[in-house]
C-alpha positions as CSV (number, residue, x, y, z in Angstrom):
1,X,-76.4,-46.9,18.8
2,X,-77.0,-43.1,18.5
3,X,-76.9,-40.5,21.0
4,X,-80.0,-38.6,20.3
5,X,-82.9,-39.1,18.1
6,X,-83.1,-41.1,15.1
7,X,-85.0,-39.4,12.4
8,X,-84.6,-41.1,9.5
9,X,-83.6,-44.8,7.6
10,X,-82.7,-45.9,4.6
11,X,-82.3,-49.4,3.1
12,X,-79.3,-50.1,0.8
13,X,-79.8,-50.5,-2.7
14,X,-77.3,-53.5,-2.5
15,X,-79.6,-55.5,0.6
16,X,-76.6,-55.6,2.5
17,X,-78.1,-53.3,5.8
18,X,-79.2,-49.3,6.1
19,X,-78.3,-46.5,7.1
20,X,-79.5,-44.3,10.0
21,X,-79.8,-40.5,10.3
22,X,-79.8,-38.9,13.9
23,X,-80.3,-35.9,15.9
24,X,-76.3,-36.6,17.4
25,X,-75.2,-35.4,14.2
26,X,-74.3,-38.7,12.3
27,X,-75.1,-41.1,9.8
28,X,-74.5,-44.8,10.7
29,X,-74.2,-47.5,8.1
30,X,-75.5,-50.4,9.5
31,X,-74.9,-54.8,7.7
32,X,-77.2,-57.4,8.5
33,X,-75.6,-60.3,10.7
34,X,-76.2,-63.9,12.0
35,X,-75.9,-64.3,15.7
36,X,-75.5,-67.3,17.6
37,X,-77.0,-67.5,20.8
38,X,-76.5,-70.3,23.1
39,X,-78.6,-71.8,25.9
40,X,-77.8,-74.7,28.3
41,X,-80.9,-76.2,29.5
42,X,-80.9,-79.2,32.0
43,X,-76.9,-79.8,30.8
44,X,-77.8,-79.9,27.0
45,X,-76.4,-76.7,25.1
46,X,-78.5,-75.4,21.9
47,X,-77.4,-72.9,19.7
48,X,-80.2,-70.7,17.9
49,X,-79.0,-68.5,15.3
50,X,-80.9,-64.9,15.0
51,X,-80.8,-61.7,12.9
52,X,-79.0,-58.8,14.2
53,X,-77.2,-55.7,12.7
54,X,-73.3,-54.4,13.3
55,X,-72.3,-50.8,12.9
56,X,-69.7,-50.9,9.6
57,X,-69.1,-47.5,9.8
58,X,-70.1,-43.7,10.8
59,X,-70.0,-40.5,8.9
60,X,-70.1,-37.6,11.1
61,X,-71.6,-34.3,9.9
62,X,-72.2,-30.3,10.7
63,X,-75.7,-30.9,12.3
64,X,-78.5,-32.9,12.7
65,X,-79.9,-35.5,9.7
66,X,-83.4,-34.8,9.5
67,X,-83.5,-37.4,6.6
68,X,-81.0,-39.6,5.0
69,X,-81.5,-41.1,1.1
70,X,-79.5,-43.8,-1.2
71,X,-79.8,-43.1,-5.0
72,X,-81.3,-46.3,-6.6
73,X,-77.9,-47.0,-8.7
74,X,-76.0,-47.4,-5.0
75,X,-73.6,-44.6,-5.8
76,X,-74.5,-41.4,-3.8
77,X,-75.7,-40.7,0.0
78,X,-78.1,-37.8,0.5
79,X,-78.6,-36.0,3.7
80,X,-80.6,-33.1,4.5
81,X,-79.5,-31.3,7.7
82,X,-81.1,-29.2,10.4
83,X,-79.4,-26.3,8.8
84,X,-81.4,-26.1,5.6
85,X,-78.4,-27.4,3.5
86,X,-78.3,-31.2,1.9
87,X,-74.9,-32.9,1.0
88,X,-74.3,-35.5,-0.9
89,X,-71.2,-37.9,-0.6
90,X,-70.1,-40.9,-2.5
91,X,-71.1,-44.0,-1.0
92,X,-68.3,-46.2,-1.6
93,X,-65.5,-43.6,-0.2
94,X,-68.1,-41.0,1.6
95,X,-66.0,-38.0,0.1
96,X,-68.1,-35.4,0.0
97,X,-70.0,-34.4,-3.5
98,X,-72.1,-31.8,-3.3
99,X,-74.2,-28.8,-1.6
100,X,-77.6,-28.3,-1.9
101,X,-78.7,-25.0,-1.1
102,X,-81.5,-22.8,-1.8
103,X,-84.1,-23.8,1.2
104,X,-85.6,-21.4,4.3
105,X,-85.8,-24.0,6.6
106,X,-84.9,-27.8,7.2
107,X,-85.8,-30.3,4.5
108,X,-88.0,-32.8,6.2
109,X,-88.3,-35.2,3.2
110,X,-86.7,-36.4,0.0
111,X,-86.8,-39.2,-2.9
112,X,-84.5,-39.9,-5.7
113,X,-85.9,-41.0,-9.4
114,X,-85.2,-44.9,-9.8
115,X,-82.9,-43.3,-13.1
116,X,-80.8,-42.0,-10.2
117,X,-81.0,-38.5,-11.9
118,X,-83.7,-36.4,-10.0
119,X,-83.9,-35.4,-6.2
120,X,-86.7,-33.8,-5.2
121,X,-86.8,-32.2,-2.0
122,X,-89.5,-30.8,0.8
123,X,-89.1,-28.3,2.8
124,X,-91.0,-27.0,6.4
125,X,-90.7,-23.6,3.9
126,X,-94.0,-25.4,2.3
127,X,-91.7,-25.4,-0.9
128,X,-90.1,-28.5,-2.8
129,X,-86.9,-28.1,-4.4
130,X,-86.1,-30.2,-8.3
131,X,-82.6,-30.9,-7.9
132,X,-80.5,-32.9,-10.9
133,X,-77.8,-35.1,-9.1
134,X,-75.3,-34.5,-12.0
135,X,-74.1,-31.3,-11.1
136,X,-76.1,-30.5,-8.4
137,X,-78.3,-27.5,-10.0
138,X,-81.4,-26.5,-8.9
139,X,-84.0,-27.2,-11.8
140,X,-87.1,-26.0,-10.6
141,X,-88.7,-24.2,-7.0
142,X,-92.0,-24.3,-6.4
143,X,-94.4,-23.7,-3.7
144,X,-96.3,-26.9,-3.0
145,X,-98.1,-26.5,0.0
146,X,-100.0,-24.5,2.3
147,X,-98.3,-25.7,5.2
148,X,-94.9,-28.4,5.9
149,X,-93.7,-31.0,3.0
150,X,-93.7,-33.9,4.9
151,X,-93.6,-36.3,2.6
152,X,-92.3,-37.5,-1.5
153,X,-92.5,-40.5,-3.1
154,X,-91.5,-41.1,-6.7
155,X,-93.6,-43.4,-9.0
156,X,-91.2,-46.2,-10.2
157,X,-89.4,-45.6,-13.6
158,X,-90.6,-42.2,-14.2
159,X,-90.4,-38.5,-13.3
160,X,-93.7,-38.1,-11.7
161,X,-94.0,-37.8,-8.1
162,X,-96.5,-37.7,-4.6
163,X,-96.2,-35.1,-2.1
164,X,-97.7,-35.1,1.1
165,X,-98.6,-32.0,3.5
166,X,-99.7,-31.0,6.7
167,X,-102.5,-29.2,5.0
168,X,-104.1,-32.9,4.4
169,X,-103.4,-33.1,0.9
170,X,-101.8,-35.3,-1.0
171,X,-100.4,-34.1,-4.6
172,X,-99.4,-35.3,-8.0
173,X,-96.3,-33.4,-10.0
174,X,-94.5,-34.2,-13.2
175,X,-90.7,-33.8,-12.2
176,X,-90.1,-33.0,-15.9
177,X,-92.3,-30.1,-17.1
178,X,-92.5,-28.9,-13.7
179,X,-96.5,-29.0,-13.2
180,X,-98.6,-29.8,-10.2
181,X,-100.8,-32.6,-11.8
182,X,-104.0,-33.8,-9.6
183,X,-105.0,-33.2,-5.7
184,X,-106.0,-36.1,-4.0
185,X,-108.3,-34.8,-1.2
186,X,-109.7,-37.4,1.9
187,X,-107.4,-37.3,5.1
188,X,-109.2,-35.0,7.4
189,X,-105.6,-34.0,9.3
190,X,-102.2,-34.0,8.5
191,X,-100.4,-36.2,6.3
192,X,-97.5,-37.3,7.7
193,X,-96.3,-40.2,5.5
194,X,-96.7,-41.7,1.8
195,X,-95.4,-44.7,-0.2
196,X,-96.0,-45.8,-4.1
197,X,-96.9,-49.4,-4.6
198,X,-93.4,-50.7,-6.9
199,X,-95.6,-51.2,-10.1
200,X,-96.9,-47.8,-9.6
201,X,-100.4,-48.3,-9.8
202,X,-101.3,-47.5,-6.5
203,X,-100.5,-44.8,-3.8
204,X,-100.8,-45.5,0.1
205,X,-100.5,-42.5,2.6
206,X,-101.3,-42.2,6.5
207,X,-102.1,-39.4,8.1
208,X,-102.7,-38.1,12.0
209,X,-106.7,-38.6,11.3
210,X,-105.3,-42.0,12.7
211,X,-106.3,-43.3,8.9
212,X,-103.8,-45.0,6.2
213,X,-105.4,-44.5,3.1
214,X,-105.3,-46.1,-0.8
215,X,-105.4,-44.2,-4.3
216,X,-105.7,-46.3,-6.7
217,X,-104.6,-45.6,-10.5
218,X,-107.6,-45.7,-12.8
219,X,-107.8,-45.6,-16.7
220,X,-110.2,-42.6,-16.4
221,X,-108.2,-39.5,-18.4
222,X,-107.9,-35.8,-16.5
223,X,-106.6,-33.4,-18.0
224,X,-104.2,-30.8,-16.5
225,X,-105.7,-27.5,-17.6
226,X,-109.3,-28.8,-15.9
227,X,-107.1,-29.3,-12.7
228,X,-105.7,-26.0,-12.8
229,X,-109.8,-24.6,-13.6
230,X,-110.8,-26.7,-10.6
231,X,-108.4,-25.4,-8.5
232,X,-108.8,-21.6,-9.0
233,X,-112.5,-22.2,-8.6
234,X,-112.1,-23.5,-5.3
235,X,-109.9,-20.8,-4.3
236,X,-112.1,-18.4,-5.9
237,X,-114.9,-19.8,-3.4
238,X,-112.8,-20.0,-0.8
239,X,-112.4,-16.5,-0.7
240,X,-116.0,-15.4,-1.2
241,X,-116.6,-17.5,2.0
242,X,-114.0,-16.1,4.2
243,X,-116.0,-13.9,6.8
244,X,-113.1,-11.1,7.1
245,X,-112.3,-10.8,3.2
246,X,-111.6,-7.3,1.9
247,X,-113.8,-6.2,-1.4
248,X,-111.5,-6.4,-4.3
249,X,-110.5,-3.0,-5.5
250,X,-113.1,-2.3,-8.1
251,X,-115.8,-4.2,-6.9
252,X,-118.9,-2.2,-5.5
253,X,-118.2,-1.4,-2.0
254,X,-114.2,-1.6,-2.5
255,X,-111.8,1.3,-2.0
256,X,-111.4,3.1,-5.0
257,X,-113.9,1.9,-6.8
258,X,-115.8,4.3,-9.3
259,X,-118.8,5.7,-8.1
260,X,-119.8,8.2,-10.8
261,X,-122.6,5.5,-12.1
């Protein structure tokens, strides 16, 4: 089928096959088929019929598809390549749309909104990208995690969306006002993959702890500001901890600091 690697797969919004991104540089678009097979057993034929796929068609590209993404509505092909850049092409004709660029280093991961609007992107630059399909303008940057975006899932019919990390974290974001939501702390290792349940009420993500683990959605509030206090208090901790911090200047003992009391 390919000639190198095959990194990513998408389903068509229509059901009528996938797509396939690979390291040779291509994206193959891929129809579901029935396939008789026939056997002749002691002079009696059968035939058995069998799913199998058929190569419709292949789009060739500048470099290697790291990941490969329908929009919901069927009418745009997203691919992010080895070279930092994503293009988007029309589906139907595969004439090419837009440019997406703005990242440091290959986008590993992307989702579109179900509205067909949004793409957000994740980067090995630890940043995701907030990208509106319309014109192709860059909404909103922000850094995201402490290590590689591995993974984004939208929630169905809405703008919020799940990151994973290779710093073991899963996070929550509104695609909208831009704000990191909730953590959601538990894999001990990288997280390499994460999906959102179609009604939205649950989250499922695997990790290399060798664990796949559930978050469910509760009807307990949390409020974002608390988040945010959580957050800096943890880093604040963090810091105090670290065996080789520097004093802060103006702290007793730091640099600078005034030592006329």
């Amino acid at each position: 089928a390919h000639e190198g690697p095959v990194w990513s797969v998408c389903l068509n919004p229509d059901g009528s096959g996938f797509v396939s991104g690979s390291a040779d540089k291509t994206i193959k678009f891929w129809e579901w088929a029935i396939v008789e097979d026939s056997d002749a057993e002691e002079g009696a034929p059968t035939t058995a019929a069998r799913l199998s796929v058929e190569c419709a068609q292949t789009l060739t590209l500048p470099d290697d598809v790291l990941s490969v993404k329908f929009t919901p509505n069927g009418k745009l092909l997203v691919a992010a390549l080895l070279d930092s850049t994503v293009k988007v092409y029309f589906a139907d004709t595969l004439k090419f749309f837009l440019s997406l660029y703005g990242h440091k280093l290959p986008v590993l991961t992307m989702d579109v909104s179900s509205d067909s609007t949004l793409l957000v992107t994740g980067s090995a630059d630890k940043n995701i990208k907030i990208w509106g399909l319309d014109y192709g303008d860059c909404h909103k940057s922000i850094f995201a995690h402490d290590d590689s975006v591995m993974s984004i899932a939208f929630v169905p019919d809405t703008h919020y969306f799940f990151t994973a990390g290779k710093d073991k974290l899963v996070k929550y974001w509104d695609a909208d006002k831009f704000e990191h939501l909730l953590d959601l702390p538990g894999h001990h290792a990288e997280v390499w993959a994460i999906k959102v349940s179609s009604l939205g009420d649950f989250v499922v993500s695997g990790g290399h702890d060798r664990s796949i683990r559930r978050f469910e959605k509760t009807e307990e509030a949390f409020f974002v500001e608390e988040e945010k206090e959580k957050r800096l208090e943890s880093l604040f901790e963090e810091d105090l901890e670290a065996p080789d911090r520097e004093p802060l200047d103006g702290l007793p003992g730091a640099p600078g600091a005034d030592k006329s009391d």
